[in-house]
C-alpha positions in Angstrom: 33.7 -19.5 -3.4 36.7 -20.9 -4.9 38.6 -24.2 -4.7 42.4 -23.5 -3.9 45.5 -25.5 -3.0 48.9 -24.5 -1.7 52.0 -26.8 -1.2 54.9 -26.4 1.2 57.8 -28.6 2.4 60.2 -28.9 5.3 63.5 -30.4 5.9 63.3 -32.0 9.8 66.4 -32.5 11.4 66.3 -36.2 12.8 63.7 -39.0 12.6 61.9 -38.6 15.8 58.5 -38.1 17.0 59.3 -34.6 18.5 60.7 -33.4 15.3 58.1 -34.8 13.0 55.5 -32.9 15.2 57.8 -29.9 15.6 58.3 -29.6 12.0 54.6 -30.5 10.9 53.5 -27.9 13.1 55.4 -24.9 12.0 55.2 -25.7 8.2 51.0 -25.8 8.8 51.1 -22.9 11.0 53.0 -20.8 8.3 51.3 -21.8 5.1 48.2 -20.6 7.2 49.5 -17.6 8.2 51.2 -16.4 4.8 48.1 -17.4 2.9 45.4 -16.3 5.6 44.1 -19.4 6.4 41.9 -20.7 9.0 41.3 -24.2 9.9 37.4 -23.7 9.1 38.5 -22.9 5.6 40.5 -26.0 4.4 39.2 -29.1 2.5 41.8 -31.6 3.2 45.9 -31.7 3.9 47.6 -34.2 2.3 51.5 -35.2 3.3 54.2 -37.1 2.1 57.0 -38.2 3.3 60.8 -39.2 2.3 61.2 -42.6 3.2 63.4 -41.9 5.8 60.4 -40.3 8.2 59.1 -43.8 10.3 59.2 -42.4 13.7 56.2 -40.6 13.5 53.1 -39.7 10.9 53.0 -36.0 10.3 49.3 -36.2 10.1 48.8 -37.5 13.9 51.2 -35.0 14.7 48.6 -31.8 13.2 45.6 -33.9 14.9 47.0 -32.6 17.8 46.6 -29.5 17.2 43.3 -29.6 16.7 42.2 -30.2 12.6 39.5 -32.6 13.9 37.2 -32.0 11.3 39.8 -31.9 8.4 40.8 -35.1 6.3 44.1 -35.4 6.9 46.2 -38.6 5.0 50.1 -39.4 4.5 52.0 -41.3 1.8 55.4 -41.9 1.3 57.2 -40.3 -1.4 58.6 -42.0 -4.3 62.0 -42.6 -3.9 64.3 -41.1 -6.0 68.3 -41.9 -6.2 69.7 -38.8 -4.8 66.5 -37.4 -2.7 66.8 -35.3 -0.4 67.0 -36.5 2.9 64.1 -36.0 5.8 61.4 -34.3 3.8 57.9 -33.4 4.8 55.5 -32.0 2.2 52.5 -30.9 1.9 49.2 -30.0 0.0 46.7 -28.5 1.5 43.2 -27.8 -0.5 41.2 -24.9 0.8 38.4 -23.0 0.0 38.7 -18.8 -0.4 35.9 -16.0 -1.3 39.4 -14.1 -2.8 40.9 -14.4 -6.1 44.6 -15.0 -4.4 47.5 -16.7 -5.5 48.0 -19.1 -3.0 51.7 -18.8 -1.9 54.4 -22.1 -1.3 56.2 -22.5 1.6 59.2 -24.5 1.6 61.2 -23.8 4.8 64.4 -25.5 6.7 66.5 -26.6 3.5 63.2 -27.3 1.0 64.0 -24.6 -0.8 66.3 -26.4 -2.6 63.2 -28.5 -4.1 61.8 -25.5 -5.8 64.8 -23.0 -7.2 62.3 -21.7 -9.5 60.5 -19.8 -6.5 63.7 -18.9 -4.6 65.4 -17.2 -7.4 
Protein backbone atom coordinates (compact mmCIF):
# COMPACT_ATOMS: atom_id res chain seq x y z
CA UNK A 1 0.00 0.00 0.00
CA UNK A 2 0.99 3.32 -0.89
CA UNK A 3 0.57 6.87 0.63
CA UNK A 4 -0.89 9.28 -2.06
CA UNK A 5 -2.22 12.86 -2.21
CA UNK A 6 -4.17 14.72 -4.78
CA UNK A 7 -5.11 18.53 -4.78
CA UNK A 8 -8.06 20.27 -6.50
CA UNK A 9 -9.68 23.78 -6.23
CA UNK A 10 -12.90 25.49 -7.05
CA UNK A 11 -14.07 28.90 -7.65
CA UNK A 12 -17.78 29.33 -5.69
CA UNK A 13 -19.83 31.86 -6.89
CA UNK A 14 -21.01 33.85 -3.72
CA UNK A 15 -20.19 33.54 -0.02
CA UNK A 16 -23.09 31.56 1.23
CA UNK A 17 -23.61 28.44 3.08
CA UNK A 18 -25.46 26.71 -0.01
CA UNK A 19 -22.61 27.46 -2.21
CA UNK A 20 -19.77 26.50 0.05
CA UNK A 21 -21.56 23.12 0.45
CA UNK A 22 -22.58 23.01 -3.25
CA UNK A 23 -19.14 23.60 -4.32
CA UNK A 24 -17.36 21.42 -1.52
CA UNK A 25 -19.41 18.77 -2.66
CA UNK A 26 -18.85 18.51 -6.35
CA UNK A 27 -15.03 19.25 -6.16
CA UNK A 28 -14.81 16.02 -3.44
CA UNK A 29 -17.13 13.99 -5.49
CA UNK A 30 -14.96 14.57 -8.69
CA UNK A 31 -11.47 14.17 -7.40
CA UNK A 32 -12.98 10.78 -6.15
CA UNK A 33 -14.35 9.84 -9.18
CA UNK A 34 -11.43 10.82 -11.62
CA UNK A 35 -8.93 9.19 -9.26
CA UNK A 36 -11.10 6.12 -8.09
CA UNK A 37 -11.56 6.96 -4.74
CA UNK A 38 -13.63 5.71 -2.09
CA UNK A 39 -14.22 7.23 1.22
CA UNK A 40 -12.74 4.00 2.98
CA UNK A 41 -9.58 4.80 1.21
CA UNK A 42 -8.65 8.43 2.29
CA UNK A 43 -6.35 9.48 5.16
CA UNK A 44 -7.36 12.97 5.74
CA UNK A 45 -8.82 16.12 3.53
CA UNK A 46 -7.43 19.22 4.24
CA UNK A 47 -9.04 22.71 2.82
CA UNK A 48 -8.33 26.13 2.56
CA UNK A 49 -9.94 28.85 1.92
CA UNK A 50 -9.53 32.53 0.34
CA UNK A 51 -10.32 34.87 2.95
CA UNK A 52 -13.35 35.87 1.41
CA UNK A 53 -15.25 32.24 2.35
CA UNK A 54 -16.89 33.18 6.21
CA UNK A 55 -20.28 31.99 5.54
CA UNK A 56 -19.65 28.50 5.88
CA UNK A 57 -16.59 25.90 6.63
CA UNK A 58 -16.14 23.59 3.69
CA UNK A 59 -15.31 20.91 5.98
CA UNK A 60 -18.82 20.81 7.92
CA UNK A 61 -20.20 21.07 4.54
CA UNK A 62 -18.38 17.25 3.35
CA UNK A 63 -19.44 15.96 7.09
CA UNK A 64 -22.57 16.03 5.65
CA UNK A 65 -22.14 13.86 3.35
CA UNK A 66 -20.97 11.37 5.32
CA UNK A 67 -16.78 11.27 5.81
CA UNK A 68 -17.38 10.57 9.50
CA UNK A 69 -14.50 8.66 10.06
CA UNK A 70 -12.04 10.97 8.00
CA UNK A 71 -10.10 13.94 9.57
CA UNK A 72 -11.21 16.70 7.92
CA UNK A 73 -9.62 20.42 8.92
CA UNK A 74 -9.74 24.06 7.23
CA UNK A 75 -7.38 27.05 7.13
CA UNK A 76 -7.45 30.16 5.53
CA UNK A 77 -5.24 30.80 2.77
CA UNK A 78 -2.54 33.34 2.89
CA UNK A 79 -3.54 36.30 1.37
CA UNK A 80 -1.97 37.40 -1.46
CA UNK A 81 -2.46 41.09 -3.29
CA UNK A 82 -4.21 40.09 -6.33
CA UNK A 83 -5.83 36.54 -5.21
CA UNK A 84 -8.22 35.19 -6.74
CA UNK A 85 -11.42 35.69 -5.37
CA UNK A 86 -13.78 32.85 -3.64
CA UNK A 87 -11.45 29.91 -3.69
CA UNK A 88 -11.79 26.51 -2.17
CA UNK A 89 -8.88 24.01 -2.19
CA UNK A 90 -8.08 21.05 -1.36
CA UNK A 91 -5.64 18.15 -0.40
CA UNK A 92 -6.74 15.08 0.08
CA UNK A 93 -4.23 12.12 1.37
CA UNK A 94 -5.25 8.68 0.50
CA UNK A 95 -4.04 5.40 0.49
CA UNK A 96 -3.89 3.07 -3.08
CA UNK A 97 -2.69 -0.67 -3.72
CA UNK A 98 -1.96 1.05 -7.50
CA UNK A 99 1.07 2.86 -8.72
CA UNK A 100 -1.28 5.85 -10.22
CA UNK A 101 -0.58 9.32 -10.76
CA UNK A 102 -3.04 10.92 -8.76
CA UNK A 103 -4.86 13.48 -11.07
CA UNK A 104 -5.71 17.56 -9.91
CA UNK A 105 -8.91 18.87 -10.29
CA UNK A 106 -9.33 22.44 -10.50
CA UNK A 107 -12.86 23.27 -11.69
CA UNK A 108 -15.20 26.53 -12.01
CA UNK A 109 -12.39 29.21 -12.85
CA UNK A 110 -9.35 27.33 -10.69
CA UNK A 111 -7.88 26.52 -13.55
CA UNK A 112 -6.42 29.69 -13.77
CA UNK A 113 -4.23 28.62 -10.51
CA UNK A 114 -2.49 25.96 -12.31
CA UNK A 115 -1.83 26.95 -16.28
CA UNK A 116 0.84 24.37 -16.19
CA UNK A 117 -1.82 21.50 -16.12
CA UNK A 118 -4.33 23.23 -18.43
CA UNK A 119 -2.02 23.86 -21.23
Amino acid sequence: MMVYAVRGAIQIGSNTREAVTDSATELIKRILKINHLTENSIISIVFSVTKDITAYNPAAAIRLNGFDKVPLFCVQEAYMEAQMPLIIRVLITYNSKENINPVPVYLNGAEKLRPDLFR
